[in-house]
C-alpha positions as CSV (number, residue, x, y, z in Angstrom):
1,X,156.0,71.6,139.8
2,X,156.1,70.1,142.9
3,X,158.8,70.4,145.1
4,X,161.1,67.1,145.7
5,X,160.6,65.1,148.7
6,X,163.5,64.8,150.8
7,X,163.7,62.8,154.0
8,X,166.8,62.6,156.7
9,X,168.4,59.7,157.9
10,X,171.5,58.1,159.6
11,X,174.1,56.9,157.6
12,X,175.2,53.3,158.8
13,X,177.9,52.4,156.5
14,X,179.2,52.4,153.1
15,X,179.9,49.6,150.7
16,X,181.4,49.0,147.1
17,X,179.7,47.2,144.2
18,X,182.1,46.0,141.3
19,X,180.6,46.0,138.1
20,X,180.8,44.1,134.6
21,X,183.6,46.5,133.5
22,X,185.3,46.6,137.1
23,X,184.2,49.9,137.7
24,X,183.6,50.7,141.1
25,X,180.5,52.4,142.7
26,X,179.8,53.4,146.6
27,X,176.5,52.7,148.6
28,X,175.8,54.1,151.4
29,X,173.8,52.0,153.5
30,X,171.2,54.1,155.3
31,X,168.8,53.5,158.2
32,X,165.7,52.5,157.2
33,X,163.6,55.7,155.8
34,X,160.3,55.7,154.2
35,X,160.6,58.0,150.9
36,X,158.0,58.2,148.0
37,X,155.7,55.3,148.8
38,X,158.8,52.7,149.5
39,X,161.6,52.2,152.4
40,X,164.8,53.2,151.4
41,X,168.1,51.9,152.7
42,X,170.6,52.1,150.2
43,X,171.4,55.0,148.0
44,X,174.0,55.1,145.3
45,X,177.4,57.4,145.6
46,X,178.3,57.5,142.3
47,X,182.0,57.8,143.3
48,X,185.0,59.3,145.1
49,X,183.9,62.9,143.4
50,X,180.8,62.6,145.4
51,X,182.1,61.4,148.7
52,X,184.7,64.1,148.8
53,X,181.6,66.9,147.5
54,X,179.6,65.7,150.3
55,X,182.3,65.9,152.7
56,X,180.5,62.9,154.1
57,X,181.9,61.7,157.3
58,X,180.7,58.3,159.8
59,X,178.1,58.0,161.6
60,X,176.8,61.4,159.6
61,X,172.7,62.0,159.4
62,X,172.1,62.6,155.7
63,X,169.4,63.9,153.1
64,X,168.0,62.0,150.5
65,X,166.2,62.6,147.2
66,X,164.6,60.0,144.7
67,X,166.7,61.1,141.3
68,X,163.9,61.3,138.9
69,X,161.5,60.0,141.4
70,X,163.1,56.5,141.4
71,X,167.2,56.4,142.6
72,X,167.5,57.6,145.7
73,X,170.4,59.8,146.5
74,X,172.4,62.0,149.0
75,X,171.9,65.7,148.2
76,X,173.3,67.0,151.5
77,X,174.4,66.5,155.0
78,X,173.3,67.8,158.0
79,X,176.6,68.7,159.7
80,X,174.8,70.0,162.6
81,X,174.2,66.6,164.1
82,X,178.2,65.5,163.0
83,X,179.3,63.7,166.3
84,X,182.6,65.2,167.4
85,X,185.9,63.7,166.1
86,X,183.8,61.4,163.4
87,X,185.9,60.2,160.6
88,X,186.1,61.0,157.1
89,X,184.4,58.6,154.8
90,X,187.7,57.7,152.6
91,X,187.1,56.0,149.2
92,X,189.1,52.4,149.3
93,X,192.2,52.0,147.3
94,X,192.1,48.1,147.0
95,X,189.0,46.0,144.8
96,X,186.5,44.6,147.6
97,X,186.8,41.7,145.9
98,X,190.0,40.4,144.7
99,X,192.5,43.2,146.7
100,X,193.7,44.6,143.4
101,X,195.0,47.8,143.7
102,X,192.3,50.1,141.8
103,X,193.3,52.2,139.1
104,X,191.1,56.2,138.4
105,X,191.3,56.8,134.4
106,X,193.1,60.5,134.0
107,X,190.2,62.7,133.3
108,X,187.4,60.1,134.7
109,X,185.8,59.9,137.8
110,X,185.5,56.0,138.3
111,X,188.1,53.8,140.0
112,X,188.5,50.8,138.3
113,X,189.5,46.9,139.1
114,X,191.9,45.5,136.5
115,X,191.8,42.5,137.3
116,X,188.4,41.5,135.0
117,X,189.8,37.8,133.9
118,X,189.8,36.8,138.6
119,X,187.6,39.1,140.1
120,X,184.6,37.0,140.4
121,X,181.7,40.1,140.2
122,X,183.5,41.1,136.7
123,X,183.4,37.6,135.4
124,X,180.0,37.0,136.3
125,X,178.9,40.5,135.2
126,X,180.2,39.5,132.2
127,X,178.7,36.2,131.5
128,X,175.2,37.9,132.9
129,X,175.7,40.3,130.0
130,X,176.3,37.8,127.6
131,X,173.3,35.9,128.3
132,X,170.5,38.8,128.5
133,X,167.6,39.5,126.3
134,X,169.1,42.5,124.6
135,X,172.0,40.5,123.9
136,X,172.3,36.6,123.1
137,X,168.7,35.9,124.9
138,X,169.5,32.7,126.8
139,X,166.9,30.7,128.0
140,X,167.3,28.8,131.4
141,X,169.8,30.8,132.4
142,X,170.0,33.3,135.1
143,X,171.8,35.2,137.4
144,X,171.5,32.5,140.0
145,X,172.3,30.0,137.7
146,X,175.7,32.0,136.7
147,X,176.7,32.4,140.2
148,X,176.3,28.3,140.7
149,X,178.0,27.6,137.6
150,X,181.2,30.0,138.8
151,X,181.5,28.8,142.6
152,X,182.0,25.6,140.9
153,X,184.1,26.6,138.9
154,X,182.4,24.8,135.8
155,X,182.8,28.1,133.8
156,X,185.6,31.2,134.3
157,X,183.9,33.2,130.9
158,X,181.0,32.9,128.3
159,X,182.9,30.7,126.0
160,X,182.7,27.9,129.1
161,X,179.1,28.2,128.0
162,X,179.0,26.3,125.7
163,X,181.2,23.1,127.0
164,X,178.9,22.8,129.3
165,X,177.7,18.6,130.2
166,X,174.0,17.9,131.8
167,X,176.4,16.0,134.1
168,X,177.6,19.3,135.3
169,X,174.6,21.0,135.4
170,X,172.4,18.5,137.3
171,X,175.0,18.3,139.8
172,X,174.1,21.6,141.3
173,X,171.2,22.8,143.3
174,X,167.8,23.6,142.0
175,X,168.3,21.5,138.7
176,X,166.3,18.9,137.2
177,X,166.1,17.2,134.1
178,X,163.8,19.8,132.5
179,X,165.4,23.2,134.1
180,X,169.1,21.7,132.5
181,X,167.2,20.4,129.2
182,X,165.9,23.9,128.9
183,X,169.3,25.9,129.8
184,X,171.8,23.8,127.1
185,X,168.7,23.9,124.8
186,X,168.8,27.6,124.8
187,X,172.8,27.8,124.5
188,X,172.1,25.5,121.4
189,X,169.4,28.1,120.0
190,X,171.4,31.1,121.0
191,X,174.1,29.9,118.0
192,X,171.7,31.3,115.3
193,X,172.2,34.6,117.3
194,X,173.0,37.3,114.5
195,X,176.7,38.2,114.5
196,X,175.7,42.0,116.0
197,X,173.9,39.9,118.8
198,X,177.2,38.3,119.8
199,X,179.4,41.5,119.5
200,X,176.9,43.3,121.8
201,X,177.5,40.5,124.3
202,X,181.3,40.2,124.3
203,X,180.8,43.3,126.5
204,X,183.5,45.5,124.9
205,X,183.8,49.0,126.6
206,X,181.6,51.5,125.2
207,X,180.3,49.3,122.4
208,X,176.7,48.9,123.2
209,X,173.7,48.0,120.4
210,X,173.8,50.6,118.0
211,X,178.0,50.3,117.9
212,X,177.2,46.7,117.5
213,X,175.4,47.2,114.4
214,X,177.5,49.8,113.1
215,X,180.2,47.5,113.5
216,X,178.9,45.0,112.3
217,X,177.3,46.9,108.9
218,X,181.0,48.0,108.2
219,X,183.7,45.5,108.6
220,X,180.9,42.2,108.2
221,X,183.1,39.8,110.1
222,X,185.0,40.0,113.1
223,X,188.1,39.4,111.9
224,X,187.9,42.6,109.6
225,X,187.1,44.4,112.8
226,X,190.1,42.9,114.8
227,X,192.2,43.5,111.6
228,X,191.2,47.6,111.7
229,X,193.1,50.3,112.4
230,X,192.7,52.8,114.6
231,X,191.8,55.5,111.8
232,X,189.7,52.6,110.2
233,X,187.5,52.5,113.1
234,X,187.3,56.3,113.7
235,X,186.0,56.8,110.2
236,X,183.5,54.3,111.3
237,X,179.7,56.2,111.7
238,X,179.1,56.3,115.6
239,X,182.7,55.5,116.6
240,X,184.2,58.6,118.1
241,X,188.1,58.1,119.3
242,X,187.0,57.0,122.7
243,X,185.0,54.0,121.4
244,X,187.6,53.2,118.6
245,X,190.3,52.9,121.5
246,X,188.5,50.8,123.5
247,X,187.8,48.1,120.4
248,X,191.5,48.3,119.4
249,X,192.3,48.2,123.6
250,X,190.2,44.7,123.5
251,X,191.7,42.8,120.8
252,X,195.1,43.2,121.3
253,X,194.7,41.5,124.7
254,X,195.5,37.8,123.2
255,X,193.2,36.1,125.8
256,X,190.5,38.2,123.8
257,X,191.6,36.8,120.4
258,X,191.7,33.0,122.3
259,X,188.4,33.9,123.6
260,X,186.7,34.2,120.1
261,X,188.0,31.7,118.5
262,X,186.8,28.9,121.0
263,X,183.3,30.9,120.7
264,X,183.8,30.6,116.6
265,X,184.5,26.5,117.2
266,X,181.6,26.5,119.5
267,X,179.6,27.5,116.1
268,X,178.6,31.4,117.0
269,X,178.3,33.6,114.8
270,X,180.8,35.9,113.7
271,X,180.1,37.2,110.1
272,X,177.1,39.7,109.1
273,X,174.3,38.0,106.8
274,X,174.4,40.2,103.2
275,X,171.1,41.5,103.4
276,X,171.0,42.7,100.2
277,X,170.1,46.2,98.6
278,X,166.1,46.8,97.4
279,X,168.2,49.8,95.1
280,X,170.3,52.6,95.5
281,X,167.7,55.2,94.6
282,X,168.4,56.7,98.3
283,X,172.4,56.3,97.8
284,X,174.6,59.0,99.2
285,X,171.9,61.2,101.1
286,X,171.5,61.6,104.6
287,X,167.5,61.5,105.9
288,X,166.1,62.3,109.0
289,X,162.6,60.8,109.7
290,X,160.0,62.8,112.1
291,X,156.4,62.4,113.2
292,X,153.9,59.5,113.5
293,X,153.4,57.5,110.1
294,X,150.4,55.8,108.5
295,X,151.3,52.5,106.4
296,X,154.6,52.0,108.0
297,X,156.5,52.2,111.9
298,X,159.5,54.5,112.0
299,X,161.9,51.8,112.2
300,X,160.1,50.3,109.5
301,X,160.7,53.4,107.0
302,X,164.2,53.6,108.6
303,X,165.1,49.9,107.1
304,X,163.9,50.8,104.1
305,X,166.1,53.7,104.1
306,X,169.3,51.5,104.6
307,X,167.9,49.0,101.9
308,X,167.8,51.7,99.2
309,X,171.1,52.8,100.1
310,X,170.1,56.1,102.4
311,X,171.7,56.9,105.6
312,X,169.7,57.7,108.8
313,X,170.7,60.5,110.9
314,X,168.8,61.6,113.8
315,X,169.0,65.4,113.5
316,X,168.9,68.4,111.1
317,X,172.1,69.8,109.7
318,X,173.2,71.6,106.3
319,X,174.3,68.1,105.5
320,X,170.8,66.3,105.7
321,X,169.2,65.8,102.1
322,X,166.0,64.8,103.0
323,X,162.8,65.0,105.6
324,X,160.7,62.3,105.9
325,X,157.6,64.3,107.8
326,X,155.3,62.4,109.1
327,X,152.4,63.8,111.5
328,X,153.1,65.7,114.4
329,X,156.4,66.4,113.7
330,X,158.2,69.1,116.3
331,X,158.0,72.2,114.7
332,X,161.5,73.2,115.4
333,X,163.1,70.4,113.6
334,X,160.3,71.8,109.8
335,X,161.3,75.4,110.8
336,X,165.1,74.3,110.9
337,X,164.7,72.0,107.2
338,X,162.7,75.0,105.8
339,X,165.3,77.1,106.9
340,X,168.0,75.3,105.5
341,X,165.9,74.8,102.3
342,X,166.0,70.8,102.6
343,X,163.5,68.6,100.8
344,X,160.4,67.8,102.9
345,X,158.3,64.8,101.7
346,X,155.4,63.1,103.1
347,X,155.2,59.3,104.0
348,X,153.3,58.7,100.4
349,X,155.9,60.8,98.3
350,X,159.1,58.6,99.9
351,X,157.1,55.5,99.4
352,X,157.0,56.2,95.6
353,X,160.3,57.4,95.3
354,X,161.1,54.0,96.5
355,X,158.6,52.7,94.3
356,X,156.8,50.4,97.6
């Protein structure tokens, strides 16, 4: 392997992002550096953990790696050049944004803001989440856009969305007739947005796509899930206590509950589509699918797993019934099945056991 390019530079300054959740994250701000073929002059911190490992001082000369040969990062200092009597770099106690008082979770290394329903970064990290492709794909909307539509205070959250006028929207920069046409066209379209869609994009802690779906698979309609208990949730597959805290953390905040209901007047929606089982032929076993098929994708064969009432789990235990192999399947995971003495089938022998 080649050994990791690392250049040195002058730190200038550090700064303090807020993100969607209110988590906060440290940049240093670095004197221009050129480092695997582009010029570097921020690098992420991470957090406090990091300043304080890096003892990291003003004014200090630093070294800096591409993580993975893309994020640049501090690895080191070089406390040879540390001027005399330089400060320690101290992480902030107050949100750069609103002045909150920031809040570190016992056990986690972030700071947080609280303050997600004022500070402006959270509530238009939120809405930017809302909006993207993996979540309710909005047209003629942007990051841009968002920021416009905040500073005017024409929305506070993603339910403002959709109250929206083309008077409003035309009254800002940039927008035309087609450009607002296009925008509350796609907030119309973005309605038919399956209900795992809009969970994913009401930006709950720790619930991301595949906790949306699970979600969404189990309880059907949101107010099932708002309804759950704790244990409910934790029996949930793919909902570990951490996630299942932070679902039962988010709906008993009553702006939360106020929230979806002017989303469910608004017309999104909130209940899963019954899908329907093919047949239950697969019902009660556990298959893991491996390899490169013929006829059909893998998440092709995985659908038609759920639809015939199997369960997909991504790796080999004594619990897995059966191993869908397809070609160049790892040979650790057959040695591990054949170990185990589970059923190995090829793409042809599921397909007729499904009778496709």
């Amino acid at each position: 392997k080649y050994k990791t390019e690392r250049v040195e530079t002058e730190l200038k300054s550090v700064s303090y992002q807020v993100g969607r959740t209110g988590a906060i994250t440290p940049v240093a701000n670095l004197d221009p550096v050129y480092l695997g073929g582009t010029t570097v002059k921020r690098a992420s911190l991470h957090n406090a953990e990091q300043i304080e490992k890096l003892d990291l001082h003003e004014g200090d000369f630093v070294f800096v790696e591409k993580g993975g040969e893309i994020i640049p990062k501090i690895v080191d200092v070089n406390a040879d050049k540390r001027v005399e009597n330089a400060q320690t770099i101290q992480f902030i106690a107050n949100c750069p944004d609103c002045s909150s008082e920031l809040v570190k979770e016992e056990g986690g290394a972030q700071h947080y803001c609280l303050n997600e329903k004022k500070c402006l970064p959270q509530v238009k990290g939120k809405i930017e989440h809302f909006i993207s492709r993996r979540a309710m794909n909005i047209d003629g909307l942007g990051a841009e856009t968002i920021d416009s539509l905040v500073e005017a205070e024409f929305i506070r959250n993603i339910a403002d969305l959709y109250s929206l006028s083309y008077e409003q929207v035309l009254s800002m920069d940039r927008m035309a007739d087609k450009s607002v046409r296009n925008l509350l066209d796609g907030l119309e379209a973005s309605k038919g947005m399956p209900f795992e869609k809009v969970l994913f994009g009401l930006g709950i802690r720790f619930v991301g796509e595949t906790v949306s779906k699970k979600l969404a698979k189990a309880f059907l309609t949101i107010d099932a899930i708002i309804a759950a208990s704790y244990e409910e949730l934790v029996d949930t597959d793919e909902i570990g206590e951490k996630i299942a805290l932070s679902i039962s953390e988010y709906f008993q905040d009553e702006d939360h509950i106020v929230l979806i209901e002017q989303l469910k007047t608004a017309g999104l929606c909130f209940e899963k589509e019954d899908e329907g089982l093919d047949s239950e032929v697969l019902a009660g076993l556990s298959i893991v699918i491996s390899g490169t098929f013929n006829q059909f994708s893998r998440e092709e064969i995985k659908k038609m797993i759920e639809m015939n009432g199997g369960k997909n789990v991504s790796s080999i235990s004594k619990k897995t019934s059966i191993l869908v192999a397809g070609e160049n399947m790892g040979p650790s995971k057959l040695k591990k099945a054949t170990d185990l003495n589970i059923e190995i089938i090829n793409e042809e022998a599921f397909l007729n056991r499904i009778n496709k």
